[in-house]
C-alpha positions in Angstrom: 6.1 7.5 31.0 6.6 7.3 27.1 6.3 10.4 26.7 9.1 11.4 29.1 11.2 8.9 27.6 11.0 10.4 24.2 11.3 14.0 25.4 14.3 12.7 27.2 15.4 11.6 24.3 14.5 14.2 22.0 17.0 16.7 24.4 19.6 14.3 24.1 19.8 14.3 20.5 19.0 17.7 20.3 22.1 18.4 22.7 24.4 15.8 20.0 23.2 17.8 17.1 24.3 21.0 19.1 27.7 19.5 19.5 28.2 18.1 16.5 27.9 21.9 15.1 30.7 22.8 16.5 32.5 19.8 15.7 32.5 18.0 12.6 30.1 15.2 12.6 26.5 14.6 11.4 24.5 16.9 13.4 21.9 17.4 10.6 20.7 13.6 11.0 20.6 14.2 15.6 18.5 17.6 14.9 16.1 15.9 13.1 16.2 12.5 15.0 15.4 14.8 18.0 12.8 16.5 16.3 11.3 13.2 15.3 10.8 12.5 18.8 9.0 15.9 19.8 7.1 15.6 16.9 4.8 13.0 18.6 3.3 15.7 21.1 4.3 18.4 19.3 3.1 20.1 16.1 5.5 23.0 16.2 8.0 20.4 16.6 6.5 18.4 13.4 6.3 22.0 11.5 9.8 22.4 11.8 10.9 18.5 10.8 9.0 19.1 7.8 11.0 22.2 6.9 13.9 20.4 7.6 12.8 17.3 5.3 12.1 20.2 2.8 15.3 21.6 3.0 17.8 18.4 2.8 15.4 17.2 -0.8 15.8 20.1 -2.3 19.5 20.5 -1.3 20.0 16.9 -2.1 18.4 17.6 -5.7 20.8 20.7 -6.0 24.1 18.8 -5.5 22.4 15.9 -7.5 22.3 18.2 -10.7 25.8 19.5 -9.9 27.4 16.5 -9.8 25.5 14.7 -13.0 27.2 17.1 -14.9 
């Protein structure tokens, strides 16, 4: 039962992050909410939030350099 309610829920943010792409909105933060819940049965799931956590540091490092200057 928990874990169809997190898969469930998973889609539906997946779904939110989908939409939010084409609309402006903060679909990063529903992709890897959705991830967050596959990740829990999932280790290609968890692979890919870890990328993802990789990629918003380092990008949040990038514009934090930028800006500082």
């Amino acid at each position: 039962m928990k874990k169809l309610l997190l898969q469930i829920i998973g889609v539906l943010f997946i779904l939110l992050g989908l939409f939010f792409s084409l609309v402006p909105g903060p679909s990063l933060i529903f992709f890897m909410t959705g991830l967050l819940c596959f990740s829990f049965y999932y280790p290609k799931a968890r692979h890919y939030l870890k990328l993802c956590q990789k990629a918003l540091t380092k990008s949040c490092n990038y514009l934090d350099k930028k800006l500082a200057r």
